[in-house]
VOPAGU-2260 file (C-alpha; in pm, 1 decimal, decimal comma):
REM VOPAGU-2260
SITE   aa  ch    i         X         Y         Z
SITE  UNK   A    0   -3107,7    2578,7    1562,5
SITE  UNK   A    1   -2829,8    2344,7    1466,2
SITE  UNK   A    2   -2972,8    2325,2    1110,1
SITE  UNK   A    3   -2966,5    2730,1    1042,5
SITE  UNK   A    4   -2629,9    2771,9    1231,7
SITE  UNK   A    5   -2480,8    2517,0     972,5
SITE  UNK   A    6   -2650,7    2651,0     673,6
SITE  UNK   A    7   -2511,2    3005,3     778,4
SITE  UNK   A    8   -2154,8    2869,0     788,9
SITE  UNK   A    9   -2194,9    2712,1     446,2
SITE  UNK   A   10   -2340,8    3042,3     279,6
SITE  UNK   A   11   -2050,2    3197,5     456,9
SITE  UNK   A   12   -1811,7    2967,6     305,4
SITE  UNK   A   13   -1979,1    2914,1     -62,2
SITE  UNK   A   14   -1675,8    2986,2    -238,7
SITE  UNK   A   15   -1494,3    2720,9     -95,6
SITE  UNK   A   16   -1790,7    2489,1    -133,7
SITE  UNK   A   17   -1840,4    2570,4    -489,2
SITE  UNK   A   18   -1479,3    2461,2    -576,9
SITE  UNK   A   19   -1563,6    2195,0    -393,7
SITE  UNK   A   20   -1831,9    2069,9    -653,7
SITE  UNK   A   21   -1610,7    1942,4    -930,5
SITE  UNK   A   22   -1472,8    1710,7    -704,5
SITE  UNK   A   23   -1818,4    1571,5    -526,2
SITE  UNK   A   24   -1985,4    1581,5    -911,6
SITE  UNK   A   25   -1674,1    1380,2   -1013,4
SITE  UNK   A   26   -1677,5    1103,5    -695,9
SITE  UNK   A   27   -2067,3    1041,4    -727,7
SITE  UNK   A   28   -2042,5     984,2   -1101,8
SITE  UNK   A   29   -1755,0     765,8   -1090,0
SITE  UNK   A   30   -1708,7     637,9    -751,5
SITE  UNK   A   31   -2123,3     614,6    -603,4
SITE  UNK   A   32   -2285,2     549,0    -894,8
SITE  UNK   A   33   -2115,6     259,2   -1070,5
SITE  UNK   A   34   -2192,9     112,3    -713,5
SITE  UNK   A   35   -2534,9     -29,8    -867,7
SITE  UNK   A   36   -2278,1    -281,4   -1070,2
SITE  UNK   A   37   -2165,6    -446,8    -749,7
SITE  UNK   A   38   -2469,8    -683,4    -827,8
SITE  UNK   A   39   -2290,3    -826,0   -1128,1
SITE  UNK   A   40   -2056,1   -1024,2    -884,6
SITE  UNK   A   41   -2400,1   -1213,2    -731,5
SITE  UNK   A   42   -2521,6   -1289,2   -1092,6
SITE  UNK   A   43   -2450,2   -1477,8   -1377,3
SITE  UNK   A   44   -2394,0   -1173,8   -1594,2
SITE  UNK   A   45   -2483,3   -1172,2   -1985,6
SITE  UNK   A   46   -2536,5    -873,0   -2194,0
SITE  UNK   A   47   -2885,3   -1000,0   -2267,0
SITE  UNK   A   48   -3011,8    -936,0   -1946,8
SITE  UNK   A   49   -2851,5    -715,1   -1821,8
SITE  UNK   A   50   -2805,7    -593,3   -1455,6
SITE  UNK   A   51   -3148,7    -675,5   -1343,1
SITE  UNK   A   52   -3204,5    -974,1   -1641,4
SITE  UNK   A   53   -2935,6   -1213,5   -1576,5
SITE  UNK   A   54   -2996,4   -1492,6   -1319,4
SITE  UNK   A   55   -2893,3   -1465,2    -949,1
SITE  UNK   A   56   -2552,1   -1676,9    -893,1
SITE  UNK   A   57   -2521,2   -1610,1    -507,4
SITE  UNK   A   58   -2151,8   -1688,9    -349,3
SITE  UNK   A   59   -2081,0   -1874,9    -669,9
SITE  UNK   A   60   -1809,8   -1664,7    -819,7
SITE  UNK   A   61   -1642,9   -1581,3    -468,1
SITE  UNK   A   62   -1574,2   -1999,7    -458,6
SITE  UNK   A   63   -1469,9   -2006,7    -737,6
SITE  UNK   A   64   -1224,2   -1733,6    -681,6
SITE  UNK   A   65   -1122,2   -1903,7    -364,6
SITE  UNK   A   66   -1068,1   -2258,8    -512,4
SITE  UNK   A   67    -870,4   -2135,8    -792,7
SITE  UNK   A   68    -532,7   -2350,7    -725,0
SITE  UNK   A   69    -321,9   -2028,8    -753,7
SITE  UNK   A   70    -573,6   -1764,7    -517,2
SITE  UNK   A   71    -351,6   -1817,5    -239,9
SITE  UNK   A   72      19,8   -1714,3    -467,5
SITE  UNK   A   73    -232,1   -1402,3    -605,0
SITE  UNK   A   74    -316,9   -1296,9    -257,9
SITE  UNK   A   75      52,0   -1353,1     -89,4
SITE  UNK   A   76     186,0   -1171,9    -411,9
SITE  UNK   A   77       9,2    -881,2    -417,7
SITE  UNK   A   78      64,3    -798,3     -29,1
SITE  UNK   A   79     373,1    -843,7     -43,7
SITE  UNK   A   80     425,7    -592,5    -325,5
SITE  UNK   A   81     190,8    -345,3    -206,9
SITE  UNK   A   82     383,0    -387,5     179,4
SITE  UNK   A   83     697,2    -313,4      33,9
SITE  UNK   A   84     543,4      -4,2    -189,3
SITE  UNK   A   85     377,1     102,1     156,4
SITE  UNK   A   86     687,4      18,0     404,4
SITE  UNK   A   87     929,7     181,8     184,6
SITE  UNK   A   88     791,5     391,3     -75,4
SITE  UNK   A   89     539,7     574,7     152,8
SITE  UNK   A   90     807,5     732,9     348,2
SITE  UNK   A   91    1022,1     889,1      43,9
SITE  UNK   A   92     850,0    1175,8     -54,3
SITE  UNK   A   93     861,4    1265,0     287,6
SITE  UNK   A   94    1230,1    1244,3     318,2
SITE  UNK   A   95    1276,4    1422,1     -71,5
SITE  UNK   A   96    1038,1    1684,2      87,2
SITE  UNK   A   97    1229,7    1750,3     364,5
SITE  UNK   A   98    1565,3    1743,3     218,0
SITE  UNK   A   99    1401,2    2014,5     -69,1
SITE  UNK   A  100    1311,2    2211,6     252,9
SITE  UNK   A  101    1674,9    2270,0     321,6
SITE  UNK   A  102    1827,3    2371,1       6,6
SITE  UNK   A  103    1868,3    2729,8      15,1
SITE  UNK   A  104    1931,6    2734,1    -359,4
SITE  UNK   A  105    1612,8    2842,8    -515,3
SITE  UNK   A  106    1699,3    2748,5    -927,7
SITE  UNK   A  107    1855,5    2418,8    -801,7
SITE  UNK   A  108    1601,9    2346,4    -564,6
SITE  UNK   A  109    1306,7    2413,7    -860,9
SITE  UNK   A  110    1558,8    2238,3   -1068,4
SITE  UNK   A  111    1516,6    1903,2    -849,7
SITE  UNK   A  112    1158,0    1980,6    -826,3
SITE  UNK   A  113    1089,9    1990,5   -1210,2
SITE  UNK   A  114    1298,1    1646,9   -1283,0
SITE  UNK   A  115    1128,9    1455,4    -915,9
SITE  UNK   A  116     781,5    1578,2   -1087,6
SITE  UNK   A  117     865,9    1453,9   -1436,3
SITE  UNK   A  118     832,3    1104,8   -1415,9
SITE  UNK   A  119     470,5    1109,9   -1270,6
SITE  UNK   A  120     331,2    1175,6   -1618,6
SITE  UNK   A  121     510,3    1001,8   -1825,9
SITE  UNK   A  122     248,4     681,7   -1852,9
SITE  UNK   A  123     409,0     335,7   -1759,2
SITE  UNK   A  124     440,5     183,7   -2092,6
SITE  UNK   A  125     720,1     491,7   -2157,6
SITE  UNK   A  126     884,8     410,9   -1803,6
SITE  UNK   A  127     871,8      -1,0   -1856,6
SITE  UNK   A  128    1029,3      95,7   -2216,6
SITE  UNK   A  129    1296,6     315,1   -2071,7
SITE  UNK   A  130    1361,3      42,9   -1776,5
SITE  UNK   A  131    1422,6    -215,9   -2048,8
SITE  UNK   A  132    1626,9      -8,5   -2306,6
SITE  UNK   A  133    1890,1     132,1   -1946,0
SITE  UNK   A  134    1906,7    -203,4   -1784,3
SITE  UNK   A  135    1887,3    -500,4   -2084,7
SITE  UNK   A  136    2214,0    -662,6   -2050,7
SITE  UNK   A  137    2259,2    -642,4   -2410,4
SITE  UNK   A  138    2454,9    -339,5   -2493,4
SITE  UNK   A  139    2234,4    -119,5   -2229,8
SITE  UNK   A  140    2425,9     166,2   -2015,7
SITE  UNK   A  141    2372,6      12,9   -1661,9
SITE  UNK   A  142    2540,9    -306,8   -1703,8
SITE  UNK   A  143    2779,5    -157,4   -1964,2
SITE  UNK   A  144    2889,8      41,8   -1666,2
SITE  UNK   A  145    2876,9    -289,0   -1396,2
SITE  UNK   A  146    3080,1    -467,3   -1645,0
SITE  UNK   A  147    3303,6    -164,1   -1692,9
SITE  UNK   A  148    3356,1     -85,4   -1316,2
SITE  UNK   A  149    3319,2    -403,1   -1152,1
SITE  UNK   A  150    3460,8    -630,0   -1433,7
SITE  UNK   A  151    3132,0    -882,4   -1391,3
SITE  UNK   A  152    2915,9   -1037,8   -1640,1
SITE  UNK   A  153    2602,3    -852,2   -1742,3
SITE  UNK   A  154    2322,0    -879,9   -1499,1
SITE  UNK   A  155    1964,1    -958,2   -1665,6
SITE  UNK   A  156    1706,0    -736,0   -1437,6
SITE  UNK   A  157    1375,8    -773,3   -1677,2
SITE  UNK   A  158    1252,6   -1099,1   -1605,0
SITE  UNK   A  159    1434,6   -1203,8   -1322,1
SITE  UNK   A  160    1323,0   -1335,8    -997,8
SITE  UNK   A  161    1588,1   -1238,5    -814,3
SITE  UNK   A  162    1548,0    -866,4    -900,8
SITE  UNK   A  163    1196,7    -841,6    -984,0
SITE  UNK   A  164    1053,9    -709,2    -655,5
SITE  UNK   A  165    1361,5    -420,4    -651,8
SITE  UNK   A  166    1243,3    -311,6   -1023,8
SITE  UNK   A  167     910,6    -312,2    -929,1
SITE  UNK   A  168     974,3    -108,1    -615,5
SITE  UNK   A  169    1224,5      81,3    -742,4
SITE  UNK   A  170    1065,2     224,4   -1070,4
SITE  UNK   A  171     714,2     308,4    -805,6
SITE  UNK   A  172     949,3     555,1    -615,4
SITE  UNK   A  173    1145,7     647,1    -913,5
SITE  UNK   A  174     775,3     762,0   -1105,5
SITE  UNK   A  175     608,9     870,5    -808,2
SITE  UNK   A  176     814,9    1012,1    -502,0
SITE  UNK   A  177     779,6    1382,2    -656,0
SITE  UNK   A  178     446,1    1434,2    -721,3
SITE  UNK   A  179     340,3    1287,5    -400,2
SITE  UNK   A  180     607,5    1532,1    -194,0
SITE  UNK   A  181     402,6    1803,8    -284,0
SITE  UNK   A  182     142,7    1797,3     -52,3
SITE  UNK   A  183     476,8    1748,9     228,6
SITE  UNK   A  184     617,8    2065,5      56,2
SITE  UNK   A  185     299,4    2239,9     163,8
SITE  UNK   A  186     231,9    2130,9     450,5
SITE  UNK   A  187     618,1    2247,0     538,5
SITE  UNK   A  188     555,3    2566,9     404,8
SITE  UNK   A  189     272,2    2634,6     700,3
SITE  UNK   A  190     482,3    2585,2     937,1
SITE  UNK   A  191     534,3    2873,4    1115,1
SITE  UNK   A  192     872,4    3009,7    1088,0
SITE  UNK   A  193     857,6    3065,8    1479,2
SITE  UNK   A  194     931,2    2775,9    1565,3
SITE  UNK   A  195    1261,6    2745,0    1414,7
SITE  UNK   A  196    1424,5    3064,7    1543,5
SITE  UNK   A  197    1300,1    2934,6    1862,2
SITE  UNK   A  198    1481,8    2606,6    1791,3
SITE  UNK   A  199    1782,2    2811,8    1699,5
SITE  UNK   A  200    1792,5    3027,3    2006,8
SITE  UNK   A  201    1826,4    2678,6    2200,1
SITE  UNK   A  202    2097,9    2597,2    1999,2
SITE  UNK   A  203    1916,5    2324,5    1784,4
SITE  UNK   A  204    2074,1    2243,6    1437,9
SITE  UNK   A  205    1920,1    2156,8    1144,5
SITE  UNK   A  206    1862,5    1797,9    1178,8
SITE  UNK   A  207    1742,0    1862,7    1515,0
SITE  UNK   A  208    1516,4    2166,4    1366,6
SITE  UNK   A  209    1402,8    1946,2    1092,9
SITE  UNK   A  210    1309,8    1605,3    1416,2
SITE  UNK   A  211    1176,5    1835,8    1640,2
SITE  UNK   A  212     980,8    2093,4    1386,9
SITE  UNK   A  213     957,3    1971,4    1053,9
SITE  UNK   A  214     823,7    1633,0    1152,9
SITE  UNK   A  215     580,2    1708,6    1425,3
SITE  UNK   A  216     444,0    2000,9    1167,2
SITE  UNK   A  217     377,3    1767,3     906,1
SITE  UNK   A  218     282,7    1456,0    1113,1
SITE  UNK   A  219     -76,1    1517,3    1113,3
SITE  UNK   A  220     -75,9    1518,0     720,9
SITE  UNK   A  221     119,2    1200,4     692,7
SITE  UNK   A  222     -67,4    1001,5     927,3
SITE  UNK   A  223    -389,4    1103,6     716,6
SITE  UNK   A  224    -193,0     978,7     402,4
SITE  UNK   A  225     -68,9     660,7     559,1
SITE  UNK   A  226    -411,8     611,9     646,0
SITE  UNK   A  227    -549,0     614,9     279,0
SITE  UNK   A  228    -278,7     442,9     142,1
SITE  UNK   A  229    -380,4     155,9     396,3
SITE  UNK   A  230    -619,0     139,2     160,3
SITE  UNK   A  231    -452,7      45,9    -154,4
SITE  UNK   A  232    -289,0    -305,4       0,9
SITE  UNK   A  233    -464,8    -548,5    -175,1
SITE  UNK   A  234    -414,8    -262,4    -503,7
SITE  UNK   A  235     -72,3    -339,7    -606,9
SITE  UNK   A  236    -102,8    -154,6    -939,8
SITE  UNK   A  237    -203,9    -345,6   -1259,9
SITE  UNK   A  238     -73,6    -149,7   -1483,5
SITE  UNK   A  239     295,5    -180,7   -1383,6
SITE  UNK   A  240     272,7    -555,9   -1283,8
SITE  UNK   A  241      89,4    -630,6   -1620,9
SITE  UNK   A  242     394,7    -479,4   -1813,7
SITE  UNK   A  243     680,3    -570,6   -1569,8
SITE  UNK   A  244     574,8    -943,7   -1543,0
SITE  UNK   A  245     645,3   -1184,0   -1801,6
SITE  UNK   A  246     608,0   -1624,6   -1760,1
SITE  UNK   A  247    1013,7   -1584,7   -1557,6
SITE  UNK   A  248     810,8   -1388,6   -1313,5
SITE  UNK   A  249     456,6   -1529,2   -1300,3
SITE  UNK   A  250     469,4   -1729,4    -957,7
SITE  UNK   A  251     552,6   -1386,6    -758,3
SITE  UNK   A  252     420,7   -1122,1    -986,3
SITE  UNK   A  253      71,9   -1238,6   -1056,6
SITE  UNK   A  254    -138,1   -1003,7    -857,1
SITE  UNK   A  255    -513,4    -927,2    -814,0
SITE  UNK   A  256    -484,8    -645,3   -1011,5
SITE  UNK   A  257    -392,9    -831,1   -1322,0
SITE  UNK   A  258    -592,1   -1145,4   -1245,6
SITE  UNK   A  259    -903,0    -917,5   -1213,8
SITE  UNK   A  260    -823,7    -745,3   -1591,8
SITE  UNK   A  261    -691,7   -1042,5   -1772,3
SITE  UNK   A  262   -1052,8   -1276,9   -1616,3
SITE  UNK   A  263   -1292,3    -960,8   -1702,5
SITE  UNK   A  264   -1155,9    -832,9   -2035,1
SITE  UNK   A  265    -902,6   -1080,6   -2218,0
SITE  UNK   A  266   -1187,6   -1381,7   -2089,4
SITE  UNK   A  267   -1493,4   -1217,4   -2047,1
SITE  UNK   A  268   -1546,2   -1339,8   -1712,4
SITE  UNK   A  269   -1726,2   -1058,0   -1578,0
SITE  UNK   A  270   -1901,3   -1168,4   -1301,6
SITE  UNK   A  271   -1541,5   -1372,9   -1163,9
SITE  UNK   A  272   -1386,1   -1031,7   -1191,1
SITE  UNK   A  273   -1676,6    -850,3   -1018,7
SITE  UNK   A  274   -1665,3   -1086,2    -747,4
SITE  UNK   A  275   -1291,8   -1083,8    -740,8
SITE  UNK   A  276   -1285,4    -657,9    -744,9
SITE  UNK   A  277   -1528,6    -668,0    -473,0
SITE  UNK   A  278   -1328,8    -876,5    -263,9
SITE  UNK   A  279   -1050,2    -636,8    -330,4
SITE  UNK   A  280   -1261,9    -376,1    -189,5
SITE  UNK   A  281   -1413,5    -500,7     144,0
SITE  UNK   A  282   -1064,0    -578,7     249,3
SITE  UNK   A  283    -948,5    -231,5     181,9
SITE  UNK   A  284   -1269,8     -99,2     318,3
SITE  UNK   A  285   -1131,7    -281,4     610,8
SITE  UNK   A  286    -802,5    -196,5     631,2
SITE  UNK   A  287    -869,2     205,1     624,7
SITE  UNK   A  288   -1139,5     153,4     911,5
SITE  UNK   A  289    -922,6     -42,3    1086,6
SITE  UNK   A  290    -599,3     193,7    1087,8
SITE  UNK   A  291    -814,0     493,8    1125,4
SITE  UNK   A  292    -961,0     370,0    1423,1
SITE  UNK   A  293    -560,2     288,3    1557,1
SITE  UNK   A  294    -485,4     652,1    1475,6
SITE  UNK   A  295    -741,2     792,9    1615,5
SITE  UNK   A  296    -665,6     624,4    1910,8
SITE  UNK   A  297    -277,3     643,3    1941,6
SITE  UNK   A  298    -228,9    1007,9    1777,0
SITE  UNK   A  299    -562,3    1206,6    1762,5
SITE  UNK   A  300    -580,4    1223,5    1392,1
SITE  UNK   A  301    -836,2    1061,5    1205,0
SITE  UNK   A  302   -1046,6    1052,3     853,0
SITE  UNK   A  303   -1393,8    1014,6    1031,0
């Protein structure tokens, strides 16, 4: 009974289901599939053998990742920088989303729009290129105006430990915090506009309109977002470490990311970086278990 009740509501909904398909056709290609390679962290791959030819290497390459001298600096590193992207670049699209909502100027707020969305596809050899050019201390615009308004020497931000971890968070908002307010923007636009003449009829303003309506409307979506992006702590992003870090930097900008790239590719280490990815994974496979299971608990919303 269950079975034909279900199968009726999917022939019901086929449309929906068959935009649907691209998506599930690309996850099971790229996501499920390529899970048959996990074995290459248990082996001692060569290109000989193959996945099924090369020789069984057990827990090998998981010591070896763990007594690696600098494992624990890679580890600290990379949560640290993937805290700070979660603690304080998760919750800036909501606020730019938000703060869109209540313009009232339709060409300046699709104005803002265009120029927040920009940056998220320009890749991040353009951005790191741009950073360097605005902020070398050598003739660039930013410390031509410090030096100009403040009457200080030039400040050197590349390469710096004392700036590093603002650079790194700062250019991850800069790139990112308008294509991921979107979702907010829609989420605010199906909110029913109800709620806010009621809000107005008890004499609420607009930041009280935007705490007590705005918020709760779009909590559901952000906790479902904070939930996957959970996921991404040990993933502090290898392309923008690889290109922001440099040997000033190394001993709190070496992440997993880029220990995982430089071992498989630039060494050929394939199985260390198999081992090393999959590590990455089971902790994020964790994590999003973990803090779904916490939401689920505290604010009804959940992923499963």
């Amino acid at each position: 009974m269950k079975d034909s009740l279900l199968g009726k509501r999917i022939w019901r909904h086929k449309l929906f289901y068959l935009f649907m398909l691209p998506g599930i056709v690309w996850f099971f290609l790229f996501s499920y599939v390529p899970l048959y390679g996990i074995q290459v962290a248990f082996r001692d791959f060569n290109f000989m053998g193959g996945f099924t030819g090369s020789p069984w290497a057990g827990m090998k390459y998981f010591q070896q990742f763990f007594d690696y001298y600098q494992s624990g600096t890679i580890i600290r590193n990379t949560i640290i920088i993937s805290l700070m992207k979660l603690l304080i670049g998760f919750p800036m699209p909501i606020i730019l989303a938000i703060l869109l909502n209540e313009v009232h100027n339709r060409k300046f707020k699709k104005v803002v729009q265009t120029l927040s969305y920009l940056p998220y596809f320009v890749s991040w050899i353009v951005v790191i290129t741009l950073m360097q050019r605005l902020l070398t201390p050598y003739g660039g615009p930013v410390n031509d105006m410090i030096t100009t308004v403040f009457g200080t020497s030039p400040i050197q931000f590349m390469n710096n430990t004392s700036w590093f971890y603002q650079v790194v968070l700062g250019s991850d908002i800069w790139k990112n915090i308008g294509w991921n307010s979107i979702i907010y923007m829609a989420a605010i636009s199906g909110i029913d506009q109800q709620l806010y003449e009621a809000a107005k009829i008890d004499g609420a303003g607009r930041f009280r309109q935007m705490w007590h309506v705005t918020l709760p409307g779009i909590r559901n979506i952000a906790v479902i977002l904070l939930i996957l992006a959970t996921g991404s702590l040990m993933n502090a992003g290898y392309e923008q470490l690889l290109l922001l870090n440099g040997p000033a930097t190394t001993a709190i900008g070496s992440v997993l990311d880029v220990h995982v790239i430089t071992a498989g590719i630039s060494e050929g280490r394939l199985s260390y970086a198999a081992a090393v990815g999959l590590f990455q994974s089971l902790i994020a496979l964790i994590l999003v278990v973990t803090v779904n299971q916490l939401a689920r608990k505290y604010s009804d919303v959940s992923l499963f």
